[in-house]
C-alpha positions in Angstrom: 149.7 62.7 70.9 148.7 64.7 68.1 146.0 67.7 68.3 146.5 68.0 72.1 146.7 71.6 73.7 150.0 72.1 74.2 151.7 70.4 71.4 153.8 72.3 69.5 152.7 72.7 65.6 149.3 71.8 66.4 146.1 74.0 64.7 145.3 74.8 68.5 148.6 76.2 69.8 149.4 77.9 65.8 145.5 80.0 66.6 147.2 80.7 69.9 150.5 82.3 68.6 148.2 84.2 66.0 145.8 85.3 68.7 148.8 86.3 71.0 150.2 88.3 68.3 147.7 90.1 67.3 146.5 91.0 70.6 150.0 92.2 71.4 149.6 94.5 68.5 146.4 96.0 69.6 148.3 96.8 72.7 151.5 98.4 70.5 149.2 99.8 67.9 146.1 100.6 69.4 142.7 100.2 67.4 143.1 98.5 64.3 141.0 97.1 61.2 141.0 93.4 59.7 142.8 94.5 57.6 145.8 95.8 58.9 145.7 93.1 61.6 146.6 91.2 58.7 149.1 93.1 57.2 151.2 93.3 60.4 150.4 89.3 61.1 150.7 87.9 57.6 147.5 86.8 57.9 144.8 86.5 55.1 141.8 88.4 55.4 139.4 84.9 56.2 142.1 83.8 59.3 142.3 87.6 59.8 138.4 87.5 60.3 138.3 84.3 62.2 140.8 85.5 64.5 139.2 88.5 65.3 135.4 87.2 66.0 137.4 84.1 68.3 139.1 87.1 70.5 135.9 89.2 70.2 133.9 85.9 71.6 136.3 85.3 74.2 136.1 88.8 75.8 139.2 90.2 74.4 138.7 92.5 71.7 135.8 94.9 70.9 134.9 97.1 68.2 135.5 100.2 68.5 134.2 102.4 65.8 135.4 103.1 61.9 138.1 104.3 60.1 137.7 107.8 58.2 139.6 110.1 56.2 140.5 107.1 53.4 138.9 106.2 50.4 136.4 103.8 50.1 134.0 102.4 52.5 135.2 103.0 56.5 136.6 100.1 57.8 135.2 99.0 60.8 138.1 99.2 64.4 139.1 96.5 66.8 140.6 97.4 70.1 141.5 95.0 73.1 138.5 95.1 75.8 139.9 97.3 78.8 137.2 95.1 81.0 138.8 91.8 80.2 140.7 91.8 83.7 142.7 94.2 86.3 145.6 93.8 87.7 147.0 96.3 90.6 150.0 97.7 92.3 151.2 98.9 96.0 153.7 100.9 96.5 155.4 100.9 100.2 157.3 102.9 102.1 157.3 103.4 105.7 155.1 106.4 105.7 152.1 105.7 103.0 151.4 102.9 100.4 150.3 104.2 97.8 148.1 102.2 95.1 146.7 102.2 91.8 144.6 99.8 89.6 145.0 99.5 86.3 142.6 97.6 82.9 144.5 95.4 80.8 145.5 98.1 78.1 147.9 99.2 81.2 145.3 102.7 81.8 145.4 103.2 85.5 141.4 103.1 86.3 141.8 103.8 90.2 144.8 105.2 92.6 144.5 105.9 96.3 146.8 106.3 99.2 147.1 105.4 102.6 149.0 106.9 105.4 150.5 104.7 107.7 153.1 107.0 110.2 154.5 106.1 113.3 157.1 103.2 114.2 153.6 101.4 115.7 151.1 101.6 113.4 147.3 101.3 114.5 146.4 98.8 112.3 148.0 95.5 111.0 150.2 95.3 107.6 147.5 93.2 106.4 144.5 95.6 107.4 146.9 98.4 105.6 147.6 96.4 102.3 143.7 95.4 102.1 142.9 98.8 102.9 145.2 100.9 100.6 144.0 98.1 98.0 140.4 98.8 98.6 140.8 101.9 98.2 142.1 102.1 95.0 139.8 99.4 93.3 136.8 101.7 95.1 137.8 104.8 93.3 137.6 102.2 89.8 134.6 101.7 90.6 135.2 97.9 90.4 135.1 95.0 93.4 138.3 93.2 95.0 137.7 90.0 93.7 137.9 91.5 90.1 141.9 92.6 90.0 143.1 89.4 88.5 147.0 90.1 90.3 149.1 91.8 92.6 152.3 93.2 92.8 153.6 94.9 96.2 156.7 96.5 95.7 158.8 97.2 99.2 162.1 98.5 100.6 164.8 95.3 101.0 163.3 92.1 99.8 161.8 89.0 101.0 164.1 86.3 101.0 163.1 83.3 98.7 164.6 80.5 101.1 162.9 82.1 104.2 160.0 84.1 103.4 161.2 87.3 105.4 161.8 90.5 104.9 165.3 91.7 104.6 167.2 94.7 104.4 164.7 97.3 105.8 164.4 96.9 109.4 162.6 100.7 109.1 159.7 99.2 107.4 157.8 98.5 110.4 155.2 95.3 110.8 156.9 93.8 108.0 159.3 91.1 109.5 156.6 88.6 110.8 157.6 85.3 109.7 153.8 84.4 109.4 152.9 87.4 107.1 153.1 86.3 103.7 150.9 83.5 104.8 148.6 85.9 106.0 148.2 88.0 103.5 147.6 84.9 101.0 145.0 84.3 103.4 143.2 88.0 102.9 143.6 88.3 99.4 141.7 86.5 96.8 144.2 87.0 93.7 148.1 85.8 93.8 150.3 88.1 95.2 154.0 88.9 94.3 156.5 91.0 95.9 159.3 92.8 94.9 162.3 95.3 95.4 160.4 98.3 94.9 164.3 99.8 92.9 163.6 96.6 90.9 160.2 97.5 90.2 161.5 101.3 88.8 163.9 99.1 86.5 161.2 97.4 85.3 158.7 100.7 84.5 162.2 101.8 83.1 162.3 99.1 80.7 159.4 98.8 79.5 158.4 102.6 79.0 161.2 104.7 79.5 165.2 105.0 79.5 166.1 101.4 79.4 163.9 100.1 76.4 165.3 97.9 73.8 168.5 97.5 76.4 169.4 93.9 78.0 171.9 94.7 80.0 171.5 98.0 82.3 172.3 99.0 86.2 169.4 101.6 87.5 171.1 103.8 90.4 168.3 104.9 93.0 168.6 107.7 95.3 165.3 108.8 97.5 165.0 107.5 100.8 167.7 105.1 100.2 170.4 104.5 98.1 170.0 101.5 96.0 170.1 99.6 92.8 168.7 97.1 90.6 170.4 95.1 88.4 169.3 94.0 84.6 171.5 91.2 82.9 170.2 89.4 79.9 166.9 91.0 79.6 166.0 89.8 83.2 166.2 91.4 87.1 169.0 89.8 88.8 167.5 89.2 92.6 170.7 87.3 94.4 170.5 84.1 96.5 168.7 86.2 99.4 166.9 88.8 97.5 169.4 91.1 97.9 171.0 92.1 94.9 171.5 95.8 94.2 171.6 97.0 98.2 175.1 98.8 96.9 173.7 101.4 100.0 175.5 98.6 102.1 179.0 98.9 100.0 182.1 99.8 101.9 183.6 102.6 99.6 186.3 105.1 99.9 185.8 108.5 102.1 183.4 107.2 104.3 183.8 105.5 107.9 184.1 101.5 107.5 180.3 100.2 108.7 180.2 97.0 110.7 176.9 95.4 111.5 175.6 96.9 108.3 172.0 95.6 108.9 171.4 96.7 112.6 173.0 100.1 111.6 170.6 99.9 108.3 173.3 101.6 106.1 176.7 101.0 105.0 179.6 103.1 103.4 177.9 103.9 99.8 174.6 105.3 101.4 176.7 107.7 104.4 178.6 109.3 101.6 176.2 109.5 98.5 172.8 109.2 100.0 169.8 111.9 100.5 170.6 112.1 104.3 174.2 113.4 103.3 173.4 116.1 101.6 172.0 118.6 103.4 175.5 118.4 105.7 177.4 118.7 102.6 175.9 121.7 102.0 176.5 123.8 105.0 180.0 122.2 104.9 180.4 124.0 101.4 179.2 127.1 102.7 175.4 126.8 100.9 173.2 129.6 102.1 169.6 128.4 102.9 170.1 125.0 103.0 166.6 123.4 103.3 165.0 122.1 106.3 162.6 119.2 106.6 162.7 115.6 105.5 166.0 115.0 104.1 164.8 113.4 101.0 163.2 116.6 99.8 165.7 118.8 101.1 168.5 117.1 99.6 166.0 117.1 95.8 165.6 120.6 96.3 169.2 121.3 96.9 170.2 119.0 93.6 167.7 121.3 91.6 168.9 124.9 92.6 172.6 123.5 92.3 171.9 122.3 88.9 171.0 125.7 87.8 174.4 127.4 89.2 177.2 126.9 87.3 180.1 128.5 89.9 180.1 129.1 93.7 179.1 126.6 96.3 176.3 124.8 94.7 178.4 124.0 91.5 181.1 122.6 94.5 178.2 120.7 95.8 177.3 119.1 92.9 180.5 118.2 91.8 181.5 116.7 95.3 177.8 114.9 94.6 179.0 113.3 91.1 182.5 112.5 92.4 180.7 110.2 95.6 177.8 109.0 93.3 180.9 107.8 90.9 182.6 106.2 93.5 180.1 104.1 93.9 179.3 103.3 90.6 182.8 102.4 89.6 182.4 99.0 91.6 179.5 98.3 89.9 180.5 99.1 86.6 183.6 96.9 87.0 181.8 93.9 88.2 178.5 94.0 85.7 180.2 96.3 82.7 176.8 97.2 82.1 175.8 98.8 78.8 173.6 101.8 80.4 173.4 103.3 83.6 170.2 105.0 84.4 170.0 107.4 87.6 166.5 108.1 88.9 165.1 109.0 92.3 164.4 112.1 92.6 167.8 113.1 94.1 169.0 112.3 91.3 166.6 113.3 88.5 166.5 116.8 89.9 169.9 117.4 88.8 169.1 116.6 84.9 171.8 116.3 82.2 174.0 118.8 84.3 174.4 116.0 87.4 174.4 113.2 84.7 176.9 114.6 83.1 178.9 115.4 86.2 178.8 111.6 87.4 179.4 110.6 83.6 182.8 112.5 83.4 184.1 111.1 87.1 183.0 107.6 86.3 185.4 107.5 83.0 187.8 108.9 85.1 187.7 105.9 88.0 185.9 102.9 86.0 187.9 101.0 83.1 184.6 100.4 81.5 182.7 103.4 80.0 178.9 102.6 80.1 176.3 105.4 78.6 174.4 106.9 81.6 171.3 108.5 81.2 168.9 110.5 83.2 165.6 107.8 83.7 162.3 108.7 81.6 159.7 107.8 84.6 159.4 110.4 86.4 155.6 110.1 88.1 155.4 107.2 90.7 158.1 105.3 89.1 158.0 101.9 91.8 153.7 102.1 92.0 154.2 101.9 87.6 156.8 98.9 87.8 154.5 97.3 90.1 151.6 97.5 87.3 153.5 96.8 84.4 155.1 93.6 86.1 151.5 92.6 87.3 150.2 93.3 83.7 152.7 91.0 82.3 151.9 88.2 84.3 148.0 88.9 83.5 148.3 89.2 79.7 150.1 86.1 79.7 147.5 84.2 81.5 144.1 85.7 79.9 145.9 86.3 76.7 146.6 82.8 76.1 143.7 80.7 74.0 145.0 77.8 73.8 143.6 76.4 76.7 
């Protein structure tokens, strides 16, 4: 039926493909005139005009102030209204969750963090979400019921076909059958979950190391040792979730691991991950090898070996790249990925000289030769995913008009 929202062609949906456009520009660009709205849209200045006072009635857009510095009269500025909706991010681990709020231009309005130690925590995954959430919208300044969606980002992932968590028996309270229920039962926006290495691939892919690329692996090394997987522009998640857990991956020089998710490791992760390094060190004969949680020894020890370029630490890092290639070269022949980005931040500390390290012993066991590259997202990289993929889904629901 002709005219009906929806239908392709139709003067409704066309204003909604304009509208989308430019409002997708104002996000690129930042404040712009009529004008030069409809330069970049092909616009004339009357649709240009209508456009903007439809998005300016709906909430969208604002002005903002006038052009200087040009001849002629100032012209006056449109910019997309930050207030138009929130969206928000959680970032999990089993020691904190950290989370952030951020307006619709994608600036982060409100962060907090909660600590949550101990294998049997005091209070309830669902009194922790709510809480970390709270307090992050709190320090906004804004109400709960005002983030329009949110995107929880965890170790493992929660199987599609069964609703539980998998992979990360060391997140504890998570593996309640009944707790995605329950938290669609506390919260008052829709909730997503995801990977939280899938959520870094998407911050990288948007903002950092992996734009313009379809096809990319991201190689995570903090905590754990994992990957996510980008083929055709789009996260490949696996029947269970499960895609990218390459920490589970039987590789050569280390033991064979059976029961891989009782033990919670496998093969890749004994020889390559944070918790080896610190052994590997002292094994090398590394003099002050750091103590404390092995995730920030093992990044410290990455960064002073980085900066050494003979002795023990240029040993360690070299035996590093060598087991972080190992790895990779089963990856790389499977998915012959165009780019390979390493982040975590036993990984990142070692800069272009590890990259480089892992990028020389990779063409020497992998027939492909992918382009790796150091990853751009350095600060909170899973909490950033989290908002960007929440944005996404928000712009795409209070972006469209044509309803």
């Amino acid at each position: 039926m002709a005219g009906t929202a929806g239908t392709p062609g139709t003067p409704r949906v066309l204003r909604a493909m304009n509208d989308r456009a430019a409002l997708d520009l104002l996000l690129e660009h930042g404040p712009l005139s009529r004008t030069r709205i409809g330069k970049l849209t092909g616009l004339s200045k009357p649709t240009a005009s209508q456009l903007l006072a439809r998005l300016e009635a709906a909430g969208l857009v604002r002005l903002t102030g006038t052009s200087e510095g040009r001849p002629g009269p100032n012209a006056q500025l449109y910019a997309i209204d930050p207030t138009a909706a929130y969206a928000a991010g959680l970032d999990v681990t089993p020691h904190r969750i950290r989370a952030a709020v951020a307006d619709i231009t994608g600036r982060t309005v409100g962060e907090y963090e909660l600590p949550t130690p101990g294998r049997r925590p005091a209070r309830s995954v669902v009194q922790q979400v709510t809480d970390a959430l709270d307090g992050a919208v709190k320090a906004a300044g804004l109400a709960r019921s005002d983030v329009h969606r949110l995107v929880i980002g965890t170790p493992g992932a929660f199987d599609p076909n069964t609703g539980r968590l998998r992979y990360a028996s060391h997140l504890p309270g998570w593996h309640s059958p009944a707790l995605l229920d329950e938290l669609a039962a506390a919260l008052p926006m829709p909730v997503e979950y995801e990977n939280d290495v899938n959520l870094v691939a998407v911050a990288e892919q948007r903002l950092g190391a992996a734009r313009g690329h379809e096809d990319f692996v991201l190689l995570w090394n903090e905590e754990g040792l994992g990957a996510a997987l980008v083929l055709g522009g789009r996260l490949h998640r696996g029947w269970t979730g499960g895609a990218g857990e390459v920490g589970f991956l039987p590789v050569p020089g280390a033991p064979l691991v059976r029961q891989v998710t009782k033990a919670n490791s496998g093969g890749y992760q004994e020889l390559a991950g944070s918790q080896a390094l610190p052994e590997l060190a002292r094994e090398l004969g590394v003099e002050d090898v750091p103590s404390g949680p092995y995730t920030e020894a093992a990044t410290a020890l990455v960064a002073r070996a980085a900066d050494h370029a003979s002795g023990p630490h240029r040993e360690l890092l070299q035996t590093y790249a060598t087991r972080l290639a190992t790895g990779l070269a089963s990856l790389v022949s499977v998915l012959d990925p165009e780019l390979v980005v390493l982040s975590g931040s036993a990984l990142t500390a070692g800069g272009e000289v590890l990259r480089g390290l892992v990028q020389a012993e990779l063409e020497e066991l992998a027939a492909s030769r992918p382009r790796l590259v150091v990853g751009d997202v350095r600060e909170h990289p899973v909490l950033r995913g989290a908002l960007e993929s929440a944005l996404a889904a928000t712009r795409d629901e209070v972006f469209d008009t044509s309803r």
